[in-house]
C-alpha positions as CSV (number, residue, x, y, z in Angstrom):
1,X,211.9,-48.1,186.7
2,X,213.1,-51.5,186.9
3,X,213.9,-52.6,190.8
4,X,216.4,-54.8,190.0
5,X,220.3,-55.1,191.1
6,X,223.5,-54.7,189.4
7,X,225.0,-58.0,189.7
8,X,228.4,-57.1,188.4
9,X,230.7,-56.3,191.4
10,X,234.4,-56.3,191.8
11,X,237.3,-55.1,189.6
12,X,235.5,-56.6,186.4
13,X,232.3,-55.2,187.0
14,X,233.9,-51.8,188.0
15,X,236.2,-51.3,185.2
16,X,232.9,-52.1,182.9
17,X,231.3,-49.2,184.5
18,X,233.9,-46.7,184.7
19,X,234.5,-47.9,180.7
20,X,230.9,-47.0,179.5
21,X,230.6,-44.0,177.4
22,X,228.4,-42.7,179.7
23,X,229.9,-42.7,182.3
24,X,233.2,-41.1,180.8
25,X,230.7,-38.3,179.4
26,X,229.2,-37.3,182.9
27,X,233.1,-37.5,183.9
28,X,233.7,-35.1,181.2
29,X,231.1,-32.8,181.8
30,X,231.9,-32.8,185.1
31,X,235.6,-32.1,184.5
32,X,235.0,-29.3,181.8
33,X,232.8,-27.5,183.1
34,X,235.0,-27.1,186.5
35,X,238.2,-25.9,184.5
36,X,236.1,-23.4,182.7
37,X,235.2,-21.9,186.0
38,X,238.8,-22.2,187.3
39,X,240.0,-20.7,184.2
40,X,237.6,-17.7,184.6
41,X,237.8,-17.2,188.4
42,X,240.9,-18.8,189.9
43,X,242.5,-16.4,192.4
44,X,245.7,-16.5,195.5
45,X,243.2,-16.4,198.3
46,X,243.1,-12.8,200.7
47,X,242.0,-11.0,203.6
48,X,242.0,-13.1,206.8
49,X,239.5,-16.5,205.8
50,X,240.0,-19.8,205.7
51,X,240.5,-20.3,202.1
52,X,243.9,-18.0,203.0
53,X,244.6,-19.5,206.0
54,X,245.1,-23.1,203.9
55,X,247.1,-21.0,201.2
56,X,249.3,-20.1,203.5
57,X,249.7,-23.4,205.4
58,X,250.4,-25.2,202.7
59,X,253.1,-22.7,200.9
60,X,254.6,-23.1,204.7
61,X,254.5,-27.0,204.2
62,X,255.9,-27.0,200.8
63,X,258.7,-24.6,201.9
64,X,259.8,-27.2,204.6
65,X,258.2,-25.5,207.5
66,X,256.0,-28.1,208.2
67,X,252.0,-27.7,209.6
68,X,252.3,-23.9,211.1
69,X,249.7,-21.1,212.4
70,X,249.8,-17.4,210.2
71,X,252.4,-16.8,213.0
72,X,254.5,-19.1,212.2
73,X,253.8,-21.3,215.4
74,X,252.7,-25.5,215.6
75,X,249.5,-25.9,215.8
76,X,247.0,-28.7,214.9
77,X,243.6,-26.7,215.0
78,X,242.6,-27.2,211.8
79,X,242.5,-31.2,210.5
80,X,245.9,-31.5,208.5
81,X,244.8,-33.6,205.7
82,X,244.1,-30.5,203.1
83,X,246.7,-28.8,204.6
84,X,249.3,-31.3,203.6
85,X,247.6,-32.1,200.4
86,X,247.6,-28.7,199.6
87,X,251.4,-28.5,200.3
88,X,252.3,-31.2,198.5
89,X,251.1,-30.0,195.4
90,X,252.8,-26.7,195.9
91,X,256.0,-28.4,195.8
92,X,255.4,-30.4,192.7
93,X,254.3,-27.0,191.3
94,X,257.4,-25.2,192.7
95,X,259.5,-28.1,191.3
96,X,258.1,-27.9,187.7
97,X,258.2,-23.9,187.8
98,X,254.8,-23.3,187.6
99,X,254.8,-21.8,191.4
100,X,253.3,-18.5,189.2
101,X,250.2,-20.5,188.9
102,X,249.6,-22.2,191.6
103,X,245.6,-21.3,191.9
104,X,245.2,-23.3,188.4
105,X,246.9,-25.9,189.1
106,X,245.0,-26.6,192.3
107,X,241.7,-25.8,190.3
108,X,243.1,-28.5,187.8
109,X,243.5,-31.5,190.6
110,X,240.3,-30.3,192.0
111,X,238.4,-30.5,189.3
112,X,240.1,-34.0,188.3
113,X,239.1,-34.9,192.0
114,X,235.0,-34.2,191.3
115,X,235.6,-36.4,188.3
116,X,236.7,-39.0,190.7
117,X,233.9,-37.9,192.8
118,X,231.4,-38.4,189.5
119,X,232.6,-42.0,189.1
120,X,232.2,-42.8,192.5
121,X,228.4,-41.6,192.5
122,X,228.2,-43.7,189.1
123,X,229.5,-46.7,190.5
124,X,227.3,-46.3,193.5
125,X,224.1,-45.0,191.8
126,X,224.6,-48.7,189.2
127,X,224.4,-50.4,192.5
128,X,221.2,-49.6,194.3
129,X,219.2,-48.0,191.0
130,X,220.7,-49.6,187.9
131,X,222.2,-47.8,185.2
132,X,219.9,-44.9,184.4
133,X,220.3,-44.2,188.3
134,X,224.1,-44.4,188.0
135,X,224.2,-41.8,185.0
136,X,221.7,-39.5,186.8
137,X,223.0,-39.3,189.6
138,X,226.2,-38.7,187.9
139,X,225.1,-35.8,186.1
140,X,223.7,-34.2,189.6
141,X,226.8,-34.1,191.1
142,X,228.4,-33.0,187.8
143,X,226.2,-30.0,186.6
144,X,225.2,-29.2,190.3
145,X,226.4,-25.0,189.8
146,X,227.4,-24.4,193.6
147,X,229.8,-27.7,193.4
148,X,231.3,-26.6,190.0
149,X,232.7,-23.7,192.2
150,X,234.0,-25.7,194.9
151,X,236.9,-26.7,192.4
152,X,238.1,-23.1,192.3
153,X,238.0,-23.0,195.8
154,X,240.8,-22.7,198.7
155,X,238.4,-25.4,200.9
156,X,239.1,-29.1,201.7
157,X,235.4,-30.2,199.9
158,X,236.9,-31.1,196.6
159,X,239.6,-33.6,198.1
160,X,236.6,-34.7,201.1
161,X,234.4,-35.6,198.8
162,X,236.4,-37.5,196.5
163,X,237.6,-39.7,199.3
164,X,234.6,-40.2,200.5
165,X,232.6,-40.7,197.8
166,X,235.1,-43.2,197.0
167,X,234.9,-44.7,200.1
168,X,231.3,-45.4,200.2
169,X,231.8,-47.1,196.6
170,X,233.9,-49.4,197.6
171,X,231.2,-50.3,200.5
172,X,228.8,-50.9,197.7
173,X,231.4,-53.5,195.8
174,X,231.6,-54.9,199.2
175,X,228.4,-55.4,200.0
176,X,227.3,-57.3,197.0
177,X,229.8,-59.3,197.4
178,X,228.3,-63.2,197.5
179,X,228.3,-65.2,200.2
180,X,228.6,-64.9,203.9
181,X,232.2,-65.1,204.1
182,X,235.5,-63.1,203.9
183,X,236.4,-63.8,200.4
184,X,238.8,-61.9,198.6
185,X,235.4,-59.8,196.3
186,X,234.4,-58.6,199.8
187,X,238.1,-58.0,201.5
188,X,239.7,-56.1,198.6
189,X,237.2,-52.9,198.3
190,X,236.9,-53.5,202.4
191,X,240.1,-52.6,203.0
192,X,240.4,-49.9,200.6
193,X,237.3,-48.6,202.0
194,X,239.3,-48.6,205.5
195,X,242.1,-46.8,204.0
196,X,240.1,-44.2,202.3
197,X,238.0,-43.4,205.4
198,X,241.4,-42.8,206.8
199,X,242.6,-40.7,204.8
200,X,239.4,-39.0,204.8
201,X,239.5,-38.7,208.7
202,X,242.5,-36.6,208.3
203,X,240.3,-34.4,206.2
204,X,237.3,-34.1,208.0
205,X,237.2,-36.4,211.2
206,X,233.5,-36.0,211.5
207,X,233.6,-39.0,208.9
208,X,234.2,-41.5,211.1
209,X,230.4,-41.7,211.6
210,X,230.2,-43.8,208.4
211,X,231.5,-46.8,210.3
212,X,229.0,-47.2,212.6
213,X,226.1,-46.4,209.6
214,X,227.5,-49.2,207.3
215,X,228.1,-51.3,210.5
216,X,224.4,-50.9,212.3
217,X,222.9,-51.1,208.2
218,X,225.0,-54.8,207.2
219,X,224.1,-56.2,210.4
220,X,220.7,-55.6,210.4
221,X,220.7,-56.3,206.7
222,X,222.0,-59.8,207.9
223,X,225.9,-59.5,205.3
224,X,227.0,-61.9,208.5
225,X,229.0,-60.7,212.1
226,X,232.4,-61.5,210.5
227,X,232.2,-59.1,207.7
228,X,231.0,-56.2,209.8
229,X,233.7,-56.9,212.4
230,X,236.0,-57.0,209.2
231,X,234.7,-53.8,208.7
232,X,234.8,-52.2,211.6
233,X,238.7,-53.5,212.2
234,X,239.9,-52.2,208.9
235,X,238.7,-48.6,209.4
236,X,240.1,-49.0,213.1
237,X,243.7,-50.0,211.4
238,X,243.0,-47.7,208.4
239,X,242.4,-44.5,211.1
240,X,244.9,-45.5,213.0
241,X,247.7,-45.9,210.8
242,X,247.2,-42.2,209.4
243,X,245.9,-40.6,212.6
244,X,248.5,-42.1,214.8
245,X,252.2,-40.6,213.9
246,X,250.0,-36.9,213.7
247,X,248.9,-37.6,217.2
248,X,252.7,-38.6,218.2
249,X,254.0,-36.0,217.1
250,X,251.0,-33.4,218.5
251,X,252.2,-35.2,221.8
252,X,255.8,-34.2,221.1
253,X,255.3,-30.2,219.7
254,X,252.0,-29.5,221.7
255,X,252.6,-31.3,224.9
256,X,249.1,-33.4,224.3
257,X,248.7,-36.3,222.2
258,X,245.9,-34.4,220.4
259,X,243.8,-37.1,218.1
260,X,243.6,-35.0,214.7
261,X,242.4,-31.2,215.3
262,X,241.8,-28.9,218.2
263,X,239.2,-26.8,216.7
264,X,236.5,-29.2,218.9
265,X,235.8,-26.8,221.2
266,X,235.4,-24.2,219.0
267,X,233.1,-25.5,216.8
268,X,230.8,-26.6,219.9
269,X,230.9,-23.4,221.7
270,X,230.0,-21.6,218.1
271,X,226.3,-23.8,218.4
272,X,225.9,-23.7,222.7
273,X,226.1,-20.8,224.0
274,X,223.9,-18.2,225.3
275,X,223.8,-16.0,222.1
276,X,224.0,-18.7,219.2
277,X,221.7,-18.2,217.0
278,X,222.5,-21.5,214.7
279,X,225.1,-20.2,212.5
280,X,228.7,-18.6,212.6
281,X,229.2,-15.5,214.4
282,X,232.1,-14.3,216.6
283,X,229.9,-14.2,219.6
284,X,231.3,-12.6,222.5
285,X,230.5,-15.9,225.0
286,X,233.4,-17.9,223.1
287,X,235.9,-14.8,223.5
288,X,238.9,-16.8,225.6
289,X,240.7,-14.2,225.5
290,X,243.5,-16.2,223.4
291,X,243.3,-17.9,220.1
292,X,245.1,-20.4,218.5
293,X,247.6,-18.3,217.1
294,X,249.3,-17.0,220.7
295,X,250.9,-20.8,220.6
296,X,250.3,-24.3,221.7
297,X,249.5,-24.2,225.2
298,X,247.0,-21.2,224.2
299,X,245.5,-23.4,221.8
300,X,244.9,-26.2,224.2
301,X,243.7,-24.1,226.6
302,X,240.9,-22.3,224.2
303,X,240.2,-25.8,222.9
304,X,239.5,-26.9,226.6
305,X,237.7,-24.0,227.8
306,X,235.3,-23.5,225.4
307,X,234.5,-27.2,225.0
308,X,233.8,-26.9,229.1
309,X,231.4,-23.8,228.1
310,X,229.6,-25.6,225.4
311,X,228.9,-28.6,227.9
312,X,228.0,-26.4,230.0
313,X,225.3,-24.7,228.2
314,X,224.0,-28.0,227.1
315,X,224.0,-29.5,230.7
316,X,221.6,-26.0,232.4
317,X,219.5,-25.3,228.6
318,X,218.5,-28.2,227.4
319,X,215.0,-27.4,226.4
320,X,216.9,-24.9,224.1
321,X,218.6,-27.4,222.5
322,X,216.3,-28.6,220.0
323,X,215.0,-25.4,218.4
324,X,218.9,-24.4,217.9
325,X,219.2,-27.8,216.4
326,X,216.2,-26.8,214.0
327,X,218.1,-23.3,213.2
328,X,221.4,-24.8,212.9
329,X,219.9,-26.8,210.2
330,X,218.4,-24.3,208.7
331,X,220.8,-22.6,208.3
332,X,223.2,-25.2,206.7
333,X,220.3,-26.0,203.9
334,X,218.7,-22.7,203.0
335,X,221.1,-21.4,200.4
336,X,223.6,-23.1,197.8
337,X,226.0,-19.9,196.9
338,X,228.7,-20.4,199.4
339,X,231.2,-21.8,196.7
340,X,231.1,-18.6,195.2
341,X,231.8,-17.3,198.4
342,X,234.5,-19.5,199.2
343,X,236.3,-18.0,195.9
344,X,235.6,-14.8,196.6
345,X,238.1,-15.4,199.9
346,X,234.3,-14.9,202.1
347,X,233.9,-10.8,200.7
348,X,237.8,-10.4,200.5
349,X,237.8,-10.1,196.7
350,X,235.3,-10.0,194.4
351,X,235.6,-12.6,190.9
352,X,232.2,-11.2,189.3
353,X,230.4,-7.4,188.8
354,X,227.5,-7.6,191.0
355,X,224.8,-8.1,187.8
356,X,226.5,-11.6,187.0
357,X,227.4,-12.5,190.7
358,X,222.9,-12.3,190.8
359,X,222.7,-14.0,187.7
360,X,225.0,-16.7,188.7
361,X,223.2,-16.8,192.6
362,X,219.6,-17.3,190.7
363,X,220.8,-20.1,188.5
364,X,222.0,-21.9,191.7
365,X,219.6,-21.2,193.8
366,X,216.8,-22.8,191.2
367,X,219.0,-25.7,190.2
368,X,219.3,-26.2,194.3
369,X,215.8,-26.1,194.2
370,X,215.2,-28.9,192.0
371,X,218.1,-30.9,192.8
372,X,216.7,-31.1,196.4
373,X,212.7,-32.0,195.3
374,X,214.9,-34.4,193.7
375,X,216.6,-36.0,196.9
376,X,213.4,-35.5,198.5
377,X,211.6,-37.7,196.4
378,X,214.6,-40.4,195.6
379,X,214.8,-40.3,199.5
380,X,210.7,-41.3,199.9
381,X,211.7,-44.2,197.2
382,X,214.4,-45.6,199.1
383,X,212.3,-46.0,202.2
384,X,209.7,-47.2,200.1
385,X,211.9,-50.0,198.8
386,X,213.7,-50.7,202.1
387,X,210.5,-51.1,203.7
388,X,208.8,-53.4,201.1
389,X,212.3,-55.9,200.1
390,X,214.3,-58.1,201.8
391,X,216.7,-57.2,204.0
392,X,219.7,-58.6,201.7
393,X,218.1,-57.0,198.4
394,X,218.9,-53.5,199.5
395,X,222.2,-53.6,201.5
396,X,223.3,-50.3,200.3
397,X,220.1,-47.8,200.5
398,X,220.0,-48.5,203.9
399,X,223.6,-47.4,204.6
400,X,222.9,-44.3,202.2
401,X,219.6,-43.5,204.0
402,X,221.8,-43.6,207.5
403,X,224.4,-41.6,206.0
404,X,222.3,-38.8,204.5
405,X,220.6,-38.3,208.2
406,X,224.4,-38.5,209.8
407,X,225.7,-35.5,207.3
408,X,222.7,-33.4,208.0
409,X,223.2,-34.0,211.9
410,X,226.8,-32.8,212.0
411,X,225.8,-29.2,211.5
412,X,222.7,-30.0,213.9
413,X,225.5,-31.1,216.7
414,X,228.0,-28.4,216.4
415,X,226.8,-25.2,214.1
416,X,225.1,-24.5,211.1
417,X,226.7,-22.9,208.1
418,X,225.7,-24.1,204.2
419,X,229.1,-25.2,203.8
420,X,228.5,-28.1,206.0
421,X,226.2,-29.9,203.5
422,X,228.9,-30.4,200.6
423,X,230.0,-33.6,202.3
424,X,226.9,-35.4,201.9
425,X,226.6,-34.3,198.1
426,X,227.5,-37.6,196.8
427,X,224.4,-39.5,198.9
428,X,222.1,-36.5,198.1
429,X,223.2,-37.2,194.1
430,X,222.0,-40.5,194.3
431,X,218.9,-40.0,196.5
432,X,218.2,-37.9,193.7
433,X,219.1,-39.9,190.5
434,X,216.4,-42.4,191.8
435,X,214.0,-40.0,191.6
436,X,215.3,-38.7,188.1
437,X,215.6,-42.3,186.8
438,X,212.1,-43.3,188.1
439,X,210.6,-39.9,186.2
440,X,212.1,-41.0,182.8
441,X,210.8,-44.7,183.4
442,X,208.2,-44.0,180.8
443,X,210.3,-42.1,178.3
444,X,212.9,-45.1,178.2
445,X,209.6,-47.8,178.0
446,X,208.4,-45.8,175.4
447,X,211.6,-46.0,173.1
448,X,211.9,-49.4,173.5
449,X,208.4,-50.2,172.2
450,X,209.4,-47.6,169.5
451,X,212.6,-49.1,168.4
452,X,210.1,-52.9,168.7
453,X,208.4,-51.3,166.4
454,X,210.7,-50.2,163.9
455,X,212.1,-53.4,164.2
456,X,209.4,-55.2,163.3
């Protein structure tokens, strides 16, 4: 394969890729193939998971009721982004009487939202591989099975991804961006970058580790001090702008200016504690007593407490702490079915008989397979070519190779669950398209000295 860049950059260069026929097929693909699942196996999520838990957050935001616990108390536990999202499109649905359907037309924006997603990977695939990296790893995040079920899904992945996926794109126009200084090719997708990792924070705040991955990777791929500060200030203003009013007005209904969620300690004490085991489990040692549902101060309080006990673990066991990082992992990367899981409300309903539900578990399960020898390799590649090129030549696989190990450490430094590797999709997709795009290096040489032939 061809180690060359993709000099065209900015809205021109962009629109050019997003234009290509195929690129709009992969987008296609991607989109069609979601809505046939949604049309198959959209459901109202049940039973008491989070999938329902979102449902019924958002049909409480749509109604006017603002961001409220299954109680009907405030509460900020979980990240408010989806939530609102979610609520939103309720009320457009409610508005054009289609409040009957509601679980296709959220499978409909989701599945528009992977095709966002699918351009994104495109776009960024173009940049560090060319354009037979852009189109396969296009196609991975499009036909990868356990991701077509995501768009079905109650689960703030489809509108994560898209953001952030997005997000890093824009880093990619940015960072070939010529020069040293803060001209307007390098300003314009930094700035939307900052805003989209804003938006994205609301989703999942764990994304705020990007910025200090693309910062540590420009600087020490020399892009110049001003543009990383530039950087670094518009996903400060960005975060802040989006995160702020929420943490106002936590401050004014929970007594605490609460920064975005107050599941923290939660999610900590889930991976330190005396009985984790690496995954989810309602284990006894996190048991406050209250939950986030007996009200604000009792969500607070839970929040604090079990954030002390996971500290606390961490402080007296810490030669356990790297074997439960280990299992934590494993955990998060061993299987691919949990989008099928996710629809199925986690074993509240079933969408499938149990012979097809296999079926469907096997195909995924091989395609993971692949997809992740894949990464594996396109991963070993990128290193490869980091190691041997100049700094400025590969401004980008550096910031993918840092954000790859960053997703795969959040499950490491709270719990494990294979949920928690959806996020990181998009980098995974093109880790793996340079692997696909160096395999068909001598299928595409060979139909070129074909079509020399013929034409001679």
């Amino acid at each position: 394969m061809a180690d060359e860049h993709v000099a065209e950059h900015g809205a021109t260069g962009i629109r050019a890729i997003v234009l290509e026929r195929s690129t709009l097929l992969v987008v296609a693909v991607a989109v069609a193939l979601r809505l046939a699942w949604v049309a198959a196996f959209a459901r109202t999520p049940s039973g008491l998971s989070d999938p329902r838990l979102y449902h019924l957050a958002a049909r409480g935001i749509a109604d006017g009721d603002g961001y409220r616990s299954i109680t009907g108390g405030v509460t900020t536990y979980y990240p408010p982004g989806y939530p609102y999202a979610l609520g939103w499109l309720y009320r457009l649905a409610d508005a054009a009487g289609l409040d009957g359907r509601l679980p296709y037309v959220v499978g409909l924006v989701q599945s528009l939202l992977w095709g966002v997603a699918v351009i994104a990977v495109v776009i960024i695939g173009r940049h560090v591989g060319g354009q037979a990296c852009g189109v396969a790893a296009g196609l991975v995040l499009a036909l990868w099975p356990n991701l077509i079920t995501y768009a079905g899904a109650h689960l703030s992945e489809s509108l994560f991804v898209a953001l952030f996926a997005c997000a890093v794109a824009s880093c990619s126009v940015a960072a070939l961006a010529e020069g040293d200084r803060l001209t307007p090719a390098f300003v314009v997708p930094v700035v939307i970058a900052g805003g989209l990792l804003g938006l994205a924070a609301m989703v999942r705040p764990q994304v705020l580790m990007v910025v200090p991955v693309v910062a540590a990777a420009w600087w020490w791929n020399r892009l110049g001090s001003a543009r990383v500060l530039a950087f670094v200030v518009a996903c400060a203003v960005g975060t802040t702008i989006l995160a702020g009013p929420w943490a106002v007005r936590n401050a004014r209904e929970l007594g605490e200016p609460v920064f975005i969620a107050s599941n923290s300690g939660d999610n900590l004490c889930l991976g330190y504690n005396p009985q984790a085991n690496g995954g989810f489990a309602m284990y006894e040692a996190c048991n406050t007593g209250e939950f986030y549902v007996d009200g604000p101060d009792a969500e607070l309080r839970r929040n604090k407490e079990n954030r002390d006990k996971a500290l606390s673990y961490i402080a007296d066991e810490p030669a356990a702490i790297p074997l439960l990082a280990v299992k934590k992992l494993w955990v998060t990367v061993k299987s691919d079915d949990d989008g099928l899981r996710a629809n199925e409300s986690y074993g509240a309903a079933e969408i499938m008989s149990p012979r097809w539900r296999t079926v469907w578990q096997v195909m995924a399960h091989i395609a993971y397979g692949l997809i992740a020898a894949a990464t594996v390799w396109g991963t070993g590649l990128a290193v490869g070519r980091v190691r041997r090129g100049k700094r400025r030549e590969h401004p980008m696989l550096l910031v993918l190779l840092g954000l790859g190990v960053a997703g795969l450490a959040v499950p490491m430094a709270i719990f494990g669950d294979p949920r928690f590797k959806v996020p990181s999709t998009p980098i995974f997709a093109v880790m793996a398209g340079l692997a696909i795009a160096r395999l068909t290096d001598p299928l595409r040489d060979r139909s070129a000295v074909g079509s020399d032939d013929v034409a001679s």
